[in-house]
Every structure is written in structure tokens, then in C-alpha cells.
C-alpha positions in Angstrom: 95.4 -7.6 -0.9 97.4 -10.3 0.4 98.9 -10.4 3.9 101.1 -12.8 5.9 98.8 -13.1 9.3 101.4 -13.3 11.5 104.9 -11.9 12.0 107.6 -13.0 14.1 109.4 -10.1 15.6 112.1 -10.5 18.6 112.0 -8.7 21.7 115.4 -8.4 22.8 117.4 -8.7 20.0 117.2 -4.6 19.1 117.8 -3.2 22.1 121.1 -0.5 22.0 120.8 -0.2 17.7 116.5 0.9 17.9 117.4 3.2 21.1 120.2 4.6 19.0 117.7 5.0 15.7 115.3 7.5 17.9 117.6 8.9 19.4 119.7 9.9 16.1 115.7 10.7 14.8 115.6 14.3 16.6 112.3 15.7 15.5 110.4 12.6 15.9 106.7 12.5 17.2 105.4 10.0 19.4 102.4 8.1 20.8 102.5 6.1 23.9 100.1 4.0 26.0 100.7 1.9 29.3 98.5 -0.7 31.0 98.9 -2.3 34.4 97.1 -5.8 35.5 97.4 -7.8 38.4 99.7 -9.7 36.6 102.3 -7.0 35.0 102.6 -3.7 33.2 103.2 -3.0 29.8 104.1 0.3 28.4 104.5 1.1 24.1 105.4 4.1 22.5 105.2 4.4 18.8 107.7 7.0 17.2 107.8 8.5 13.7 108.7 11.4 11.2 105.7 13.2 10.7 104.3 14.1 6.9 101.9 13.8 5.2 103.0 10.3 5.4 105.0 8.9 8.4 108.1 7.8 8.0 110.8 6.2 10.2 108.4 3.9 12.4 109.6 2.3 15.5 107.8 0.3 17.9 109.3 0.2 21.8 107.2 -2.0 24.2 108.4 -2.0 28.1 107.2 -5.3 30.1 107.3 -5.8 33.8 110.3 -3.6 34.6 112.4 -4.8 31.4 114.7 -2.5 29.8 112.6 -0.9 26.4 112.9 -2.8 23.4 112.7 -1.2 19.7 111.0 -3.4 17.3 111.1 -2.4 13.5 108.0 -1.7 12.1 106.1 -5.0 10.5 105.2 -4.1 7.5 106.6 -2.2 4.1 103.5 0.0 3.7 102.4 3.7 3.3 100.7 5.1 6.9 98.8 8.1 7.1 97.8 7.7 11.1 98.7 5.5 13.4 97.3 5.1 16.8 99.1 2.8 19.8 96.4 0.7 22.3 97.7 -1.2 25.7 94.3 -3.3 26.7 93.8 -7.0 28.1 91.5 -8.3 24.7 90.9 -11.7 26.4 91.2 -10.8 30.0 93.9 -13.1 31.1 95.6 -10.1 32.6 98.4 -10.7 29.8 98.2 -6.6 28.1 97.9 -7.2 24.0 99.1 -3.5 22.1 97.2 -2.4 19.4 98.6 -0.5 16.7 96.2 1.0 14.7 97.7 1.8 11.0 95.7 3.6 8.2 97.3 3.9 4.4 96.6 7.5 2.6 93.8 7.5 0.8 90.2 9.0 1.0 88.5 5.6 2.1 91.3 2.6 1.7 92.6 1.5 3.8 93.0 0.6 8.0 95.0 -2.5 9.4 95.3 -3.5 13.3 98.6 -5.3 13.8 97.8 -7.0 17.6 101.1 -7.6 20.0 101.3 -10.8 22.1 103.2 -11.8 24.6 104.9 -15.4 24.1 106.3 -16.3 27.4 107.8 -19.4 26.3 109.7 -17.3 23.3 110.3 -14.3 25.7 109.1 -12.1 22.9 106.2 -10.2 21.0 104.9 -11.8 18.2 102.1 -9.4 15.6 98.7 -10.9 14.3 98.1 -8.7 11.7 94.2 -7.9 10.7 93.5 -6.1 7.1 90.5 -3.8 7.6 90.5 -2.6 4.1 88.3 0.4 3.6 87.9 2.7 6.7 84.2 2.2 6.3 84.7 -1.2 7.2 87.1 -1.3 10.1 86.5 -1.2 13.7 87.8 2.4 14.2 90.3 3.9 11.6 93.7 5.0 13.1 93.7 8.8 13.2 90.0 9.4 14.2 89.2 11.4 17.0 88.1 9.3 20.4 89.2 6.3 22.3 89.8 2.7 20.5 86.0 1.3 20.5 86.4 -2.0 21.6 83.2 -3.5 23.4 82.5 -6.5 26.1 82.2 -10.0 25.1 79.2 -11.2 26.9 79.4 -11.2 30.8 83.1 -12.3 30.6 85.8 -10.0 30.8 86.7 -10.3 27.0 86.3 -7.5 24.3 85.7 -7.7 20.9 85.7 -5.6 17.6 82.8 -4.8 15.3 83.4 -3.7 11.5 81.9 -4.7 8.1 82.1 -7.3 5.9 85.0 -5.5 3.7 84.2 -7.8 0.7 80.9 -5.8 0.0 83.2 -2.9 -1.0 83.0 -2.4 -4.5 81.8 -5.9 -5.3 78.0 -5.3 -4.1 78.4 -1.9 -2.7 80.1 1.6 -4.3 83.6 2.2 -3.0 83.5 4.4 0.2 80.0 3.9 0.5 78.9 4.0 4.8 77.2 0.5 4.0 77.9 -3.4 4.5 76.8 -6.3 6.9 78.4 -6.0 10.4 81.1 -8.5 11.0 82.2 -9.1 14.8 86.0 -10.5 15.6 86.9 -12.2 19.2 90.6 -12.6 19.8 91.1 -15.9 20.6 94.2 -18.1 21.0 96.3 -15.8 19.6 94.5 -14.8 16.4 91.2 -13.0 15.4 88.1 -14.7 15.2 85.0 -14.0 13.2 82.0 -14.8 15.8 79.3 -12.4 14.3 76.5 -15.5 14.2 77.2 -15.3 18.2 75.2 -11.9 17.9 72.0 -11.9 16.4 71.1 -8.8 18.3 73.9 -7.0 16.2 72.7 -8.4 12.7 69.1 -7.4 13.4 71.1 -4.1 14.2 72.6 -3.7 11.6 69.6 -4.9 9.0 67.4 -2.4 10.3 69.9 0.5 9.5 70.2 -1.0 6.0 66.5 -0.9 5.5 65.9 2.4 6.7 69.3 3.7 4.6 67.4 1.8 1.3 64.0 4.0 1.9 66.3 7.1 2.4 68.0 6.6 -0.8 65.1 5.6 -2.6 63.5 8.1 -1.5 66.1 10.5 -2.9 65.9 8.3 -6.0 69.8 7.6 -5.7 69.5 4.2 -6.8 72.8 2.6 -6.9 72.9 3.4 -3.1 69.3 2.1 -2.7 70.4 -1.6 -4.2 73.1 -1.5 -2.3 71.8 -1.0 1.2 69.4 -3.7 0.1 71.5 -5.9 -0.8 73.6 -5.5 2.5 70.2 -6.0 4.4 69.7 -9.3 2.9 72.7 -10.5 3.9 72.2 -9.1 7.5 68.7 -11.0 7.0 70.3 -14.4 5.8 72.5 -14.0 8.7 69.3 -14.5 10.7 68.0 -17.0 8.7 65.0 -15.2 7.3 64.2 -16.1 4.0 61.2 -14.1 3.7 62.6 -10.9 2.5 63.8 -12.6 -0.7 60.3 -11.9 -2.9 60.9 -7.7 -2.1 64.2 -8.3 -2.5 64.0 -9.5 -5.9 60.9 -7.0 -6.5 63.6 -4.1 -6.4 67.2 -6.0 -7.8 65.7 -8.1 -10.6 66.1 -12.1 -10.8 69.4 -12.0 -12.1 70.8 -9.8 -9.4 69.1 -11.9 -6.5 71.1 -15.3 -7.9 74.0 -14.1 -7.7 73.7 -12.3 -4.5 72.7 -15.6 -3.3 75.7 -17.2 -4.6 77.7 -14.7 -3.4 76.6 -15.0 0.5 76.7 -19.0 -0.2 80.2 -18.2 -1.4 81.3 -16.4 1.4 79.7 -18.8 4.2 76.5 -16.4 5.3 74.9 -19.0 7.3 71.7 -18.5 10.0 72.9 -17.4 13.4 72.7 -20.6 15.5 69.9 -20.6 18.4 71.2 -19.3 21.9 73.9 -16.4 20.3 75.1 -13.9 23.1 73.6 -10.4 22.6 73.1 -8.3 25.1 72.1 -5.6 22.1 75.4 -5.1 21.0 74.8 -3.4 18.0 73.7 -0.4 19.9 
């Protein structure tokens, strides 16, 4: 699925006519969130028609005293669930919002559209990040509990773990709970892959695979035993261990161990770099 990664959306230009649109929306729910730094406050509240899919989105966001500003919603899709976050992702005391958006559907699929401040534009402009299946996202909108975002390091920066979505129904069954762990920074204003940073998460994450591949084979349900195989060889490649290849190959055939291997070429699985910061964050 194709997405533009970032949206342009104004912050003062809707004021009266979005205030007018709730307003005139009478049994509209809502979501809100606010966040205070040293350097200002910022307050959101998401409003829609509830269903069993919303309708009628708007987004207000209230900075630093400023009247409330209602920004259209930034994308034509079907939502399920959405959730609303206020949190400093970077810790430069500038509050990013984090809507939270998850498409109907059984296990496809969650987006995170992140708000920015631009000083210099006196507006919010979105990143938007595609999730695709909830078993790959960070934290689907609409599950129960707090948005799981964990610490960068020893710095005051956070940062979101899913998995590698393109697993999902190219090596791995649709839906299935499986797929290497990918970790995304925010950084100047967009989301940035840094999983080779965290080789305590990838060794994380391969052992889960391996003992998810004795389980299944175990209960001789093989298509899920190749496939948590196959996403532990990538975690494994991730860490630069070539060794598991021979078992690998012992339980996938020849032919499916090539194009595996072409496959994490393809998609730039590399060894994690000496020195990566994990302070065991894959627990």
C-alpha cells in the first residue's frame, strides 16, 4: 500500500468552520490528551461519529494558550479505532501527538500519523507511518493500555518497536504473531529505522522465534514451524551469525534457504554494527 509520508496540514486556517463542524456533530464521541513541558503545553482532542466504523473525524490541537484549531482528518481511509497521544518523542520539550488509526479488519491494518510542530510555518505538519498488520505495529489503536513507547538509551528519547511488516504473507501466514522485530527512532522530523542499534532486541526476538519453531513443530503445524524459522534467521542475520544456516536449511530445503537469503539481501538485513545501544530492550 502506497502512502504519501508526509502531509501538510495548516493550523490556523480552520478555526470558526471545524468549531462549527463539531458543534453541528451533536452525538460525537471524543478522545483527548494534553502534555505540558518546560517549554509549552499542548492539548488534542480527536472527535468522531461512532459505528462500527467512525465517521466524521476531526482533529483539534491547542498550543501554548492558542485558540483550538480543527484540522480535517489526513487521510481518506476506513478507521475502526483510533487512539490520540501528547508525548515529547525526541525530548526537545516540543509535545509531538500521536494518532493512533486502525482500518477494520481482523489483522490489517494500523497506521500512526505523528504531529509536529513547525515554528517557522506556525503550523502542524503529519508524518504518516503504515504499520500494516496489527501484528506488526507498535500498539494497534483500540487495544486496551497506555501507548508503549520505550526509552532511547540514557537520553531522553523514546522509540517504537514493531515487526518487519514485509514478512506478512510473503514468508509468514497472514495474521500470524510472528516476524523479525523492527525498532523506529523519530528523528528530524521523520521515523527512522535503527533496529541494528539494538542487538539486545534481535537476540530477543530470535529466541522467541526459536522457541515458537519447537512449539509448532512440536504440534506438527508446519507452516507455522517454517515460518518462525525463517523469521529467526533473519533475527540471526541481523546479528551476523551465519551459523544457523546448515539447520536452517536442514528444515526449509535448499531452495527455500536461497531465496530467503535473497530476500533479507533484498531488503538490506545487514549484521548489527559493534557497540549498538541495548540496555535489553526487547524485554
Amino acid at each position: 500500500m502506497a502512502w504519501s509520508s508526509l502531509t501538510w496540514l495548516g493550523f490556523y486556517g480552520l478555526g470558526l468552520l471545524g468549531l462549527a463542524l463539531v458543534a453541528a456533530q451533536g452525538q460525537a464521541q471524543r478522545q483527548q490528551t494534553q502534555l505540558s513541558t518546560p517549554r509549552t503545553t499542548v492539548s488534542a482532542q480527536v472527535f468522531y461519529q461512532p459505528g462500527p466504523e467512525l465517521r466524521d473525524l476531526r482533529l483539534q490541537i491547542q498550543r501554548a494558550g492558542r485558540p483550538a484549531m480543527i484540522l480535517p482528518f489526513p487521510a481518506a481511509m476506513r478507521v475502526r479505532a483510533v487512539d490520540i497521544t501528547a508525548i515529547d518523542l525526541d525530548g526537545d520539550q516540543e509535545p509531538e501527538l500521536l494518532l493512533d488509526v486502525a482500518e477494520p479488519g481482523a489483522d490489517c491494518c494500523s497506521h500512526t500519523f505523528i504531529y509536529y510542530w513547525m515554528a517557522e510555518e506556525e503550523g502542524y505538519e503529519a508524518f504518516h507511518q503504515f504499520w500494516g498488520h496489527h501484528v506488526s505495529g507498535y500498539r494497534p489503536a483500540g487495544f486496551a493500555g497506555p501507548t508503549q513507547l520505550r526509552p532511547w538509551g540514557a537520553g531522553p528519547s523514546l522509540y517504537f518497536m514493531g515487526r518487519d511488516d514485509r514478512f506478512q504473507e510473503t514468508v509468514i501466514p497472514r495474521g500470524a504473531d510472528l516476524g523479525p522485530v523492527q525498532i523506529w527512532a523519530w528523528q528530524s522530523r521523520t521515523l527512522a529505522e535503527v533496529t541494528p542499534q539494538f542487538p539486545g532486541a534481535t537476540q530477543a526476538s530470535a529466541t522467541r522465534h526459536w522457541q515458537a519453531f519447537q512449539r509448532y513443530r512440536r504440534a506438527g503445524q508446519r507452516e507455522l514451524a517454517q515460518a518462525a524459522l525463517a523469521a529467526y534467521a533473519a533475527d540471526r542475520t541481523r546479528l551476523g551469525d551465519d551459523r544457523i544456516w546448515p539447520q536452517v536449511e536442514a528444515n526449509l530445503g535448499r531452495p527455500a534457504v536461497e531465496r530467503l537469503k535473497a530476500q533479507l539481501q533484498a531488503w538490506g538485513y545487514r549484521p548489527t554494527p559493534p557497540g549498538g545501544i541495548s540496555p535489553n530492550p526487547g524485554r
